[in-house]
C-alpha positions as CSV (number, residue, x, y, z in Angstrom):
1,X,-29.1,37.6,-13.2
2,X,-25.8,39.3,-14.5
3,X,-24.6,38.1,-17.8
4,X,-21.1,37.2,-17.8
5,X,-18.9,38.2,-21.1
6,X,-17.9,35.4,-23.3
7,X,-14.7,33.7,-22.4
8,X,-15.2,34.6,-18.9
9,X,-14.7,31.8,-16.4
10,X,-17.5,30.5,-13.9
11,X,-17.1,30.0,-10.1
12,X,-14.6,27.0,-9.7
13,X,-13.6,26.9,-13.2
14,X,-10.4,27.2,-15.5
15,X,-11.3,28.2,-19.0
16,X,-8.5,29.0,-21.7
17,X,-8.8,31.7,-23.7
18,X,-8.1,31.3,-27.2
19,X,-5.4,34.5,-26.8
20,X,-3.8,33.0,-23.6
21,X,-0.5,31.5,-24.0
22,X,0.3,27.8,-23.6
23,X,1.6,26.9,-20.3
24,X,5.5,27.1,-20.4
25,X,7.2,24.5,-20.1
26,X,8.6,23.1,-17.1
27,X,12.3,24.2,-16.8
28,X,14.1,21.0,-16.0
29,X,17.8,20.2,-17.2
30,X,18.0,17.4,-19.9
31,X,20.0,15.4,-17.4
32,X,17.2,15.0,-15.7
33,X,14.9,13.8,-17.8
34,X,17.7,11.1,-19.5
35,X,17.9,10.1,-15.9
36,X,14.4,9.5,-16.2
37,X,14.4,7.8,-19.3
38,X,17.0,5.5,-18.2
39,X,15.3,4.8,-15.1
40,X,12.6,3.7,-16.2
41,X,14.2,1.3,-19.0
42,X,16.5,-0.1,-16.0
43,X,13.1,-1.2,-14.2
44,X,11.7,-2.9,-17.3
45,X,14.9,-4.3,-17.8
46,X,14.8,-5.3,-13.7
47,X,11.0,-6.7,-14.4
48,X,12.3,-8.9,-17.0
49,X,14.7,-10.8,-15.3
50,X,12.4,-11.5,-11.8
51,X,9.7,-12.7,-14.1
52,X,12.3,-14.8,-16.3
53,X,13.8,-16.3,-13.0
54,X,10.3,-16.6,-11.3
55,X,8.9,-18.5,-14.5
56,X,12.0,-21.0,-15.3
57,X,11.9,-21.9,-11.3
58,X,8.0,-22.5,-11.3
59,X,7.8,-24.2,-14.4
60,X,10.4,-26.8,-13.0
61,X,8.9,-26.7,-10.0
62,X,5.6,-27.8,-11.8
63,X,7.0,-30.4,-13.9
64,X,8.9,-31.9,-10.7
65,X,5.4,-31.8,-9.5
66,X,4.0,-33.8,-12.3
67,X,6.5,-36.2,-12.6
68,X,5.8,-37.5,-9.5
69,X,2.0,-37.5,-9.4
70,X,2.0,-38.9,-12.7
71,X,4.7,-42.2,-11.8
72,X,3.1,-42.7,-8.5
73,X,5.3,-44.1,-5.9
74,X,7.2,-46.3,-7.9
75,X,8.9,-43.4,-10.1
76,X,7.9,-40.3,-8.1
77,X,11.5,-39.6,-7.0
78,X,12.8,-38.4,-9.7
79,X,9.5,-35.8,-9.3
80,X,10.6,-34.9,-6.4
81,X,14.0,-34.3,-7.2
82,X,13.4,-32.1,-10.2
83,X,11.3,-30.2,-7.8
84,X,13.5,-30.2,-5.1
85,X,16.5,-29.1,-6.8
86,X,14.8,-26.5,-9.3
87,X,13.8,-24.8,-5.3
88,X,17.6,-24.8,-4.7
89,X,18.3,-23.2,-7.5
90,X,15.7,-20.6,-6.6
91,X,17.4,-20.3,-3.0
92,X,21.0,-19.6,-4.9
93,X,19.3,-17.0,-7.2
94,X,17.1,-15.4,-4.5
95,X,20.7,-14.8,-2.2
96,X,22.9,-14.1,-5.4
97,X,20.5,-11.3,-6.9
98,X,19.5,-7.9,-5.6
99,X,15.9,-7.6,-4.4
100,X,15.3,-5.5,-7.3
101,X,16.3,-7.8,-9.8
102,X,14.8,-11.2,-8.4
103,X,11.2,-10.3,-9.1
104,X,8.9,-12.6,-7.3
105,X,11.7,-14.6,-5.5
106,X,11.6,-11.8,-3.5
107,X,8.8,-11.5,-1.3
108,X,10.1,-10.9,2.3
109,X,13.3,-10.5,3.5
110,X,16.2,-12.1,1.5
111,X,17.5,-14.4,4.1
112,X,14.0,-15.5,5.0
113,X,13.0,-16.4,1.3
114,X,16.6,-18.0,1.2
115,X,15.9,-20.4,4.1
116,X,12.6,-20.9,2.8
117,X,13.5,-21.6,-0.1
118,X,16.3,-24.0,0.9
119,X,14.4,-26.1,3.4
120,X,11.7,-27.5,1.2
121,X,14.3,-27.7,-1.5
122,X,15.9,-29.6,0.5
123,X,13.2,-31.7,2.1
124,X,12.1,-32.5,-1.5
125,X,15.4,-33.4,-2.9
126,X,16.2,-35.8,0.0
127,X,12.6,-37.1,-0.1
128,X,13.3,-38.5,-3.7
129,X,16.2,-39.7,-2.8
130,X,15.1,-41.7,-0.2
131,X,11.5,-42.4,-1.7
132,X,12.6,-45.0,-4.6
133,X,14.8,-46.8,-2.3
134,X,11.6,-47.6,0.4
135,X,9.6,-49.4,-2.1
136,X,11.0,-53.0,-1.6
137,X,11.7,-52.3,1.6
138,X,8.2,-51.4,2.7
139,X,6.9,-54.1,5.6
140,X,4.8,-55.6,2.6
141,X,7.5,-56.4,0.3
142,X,9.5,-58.3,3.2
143,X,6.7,-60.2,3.9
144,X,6.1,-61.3,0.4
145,X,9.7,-61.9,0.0
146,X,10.4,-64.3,3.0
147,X,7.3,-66.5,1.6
């Protein structure tokens, strides 16, 4: 077996030699890299404001949501309403932002999360509206009422 002299690579393998230069640096204008820079801040900046507009929409969502389990069908309109106009304002956000800016509005297509967004916004806003007003009306409340 042949002894190889010290600092000499093996098969497959890079070593640096302490007298070797340092790899130059690559040569790239520093417009380039502030384009970077910028770049990157823009899609942090971007990230922000889809998870700001994702959060405030889900958390009124959520509280529409409680509202109307905890009332029970005597106040669970105004649940439903919350809910149902807080997924309208998501709709008008989703089609007034670009896709890069709306975060996780923006799953599909923007006039499919739009109409998405819209009909059960809608189905839950006229839902509560109509909910409160079927109470006294129900076939059980007439009855007792005629009596």
């Amino acid at each position: 077996m042949t002894q190889l002299p010290a600092g000499t690579p093996r098969y497959g393998h890079r070593a640096r030699r302490a007298d070797a230069a340092p790899p130059a640096p690559s040569h790239q204008p520093a417009g380039r890299a502030a384009n970077r820079a910028a770049g990157s801040h823009a899609r942090r900046e971007s990230g922000m404001v889809g998870a700001v507009v994702y959060l405030v929409v889900l958390v009124c969502t959520a509280a529409g949501v409680y509202l109307a389990w905890r009332e029970g069908s005597g106040g669970g309109g105004r649940g439903a309403v919350v809910a149902g106009s807080a997924l309208l304002v998501g709709a008008v956000i989703r089609a007034a932002l670009p896709a890069r800016l709306a975060g996780l509005l923006a799953s599909r297509h923007r006039v499919t999360d739009v109409l998405t967004l819209t009909a059960f916004g809608a189905g839950l806003l006229i839902a509560g509206l109509v909910l409160p007003r079927l109470g006294p009306l129900s076939a059980q409340g007439r009855m007792a009422a005629s009596r």
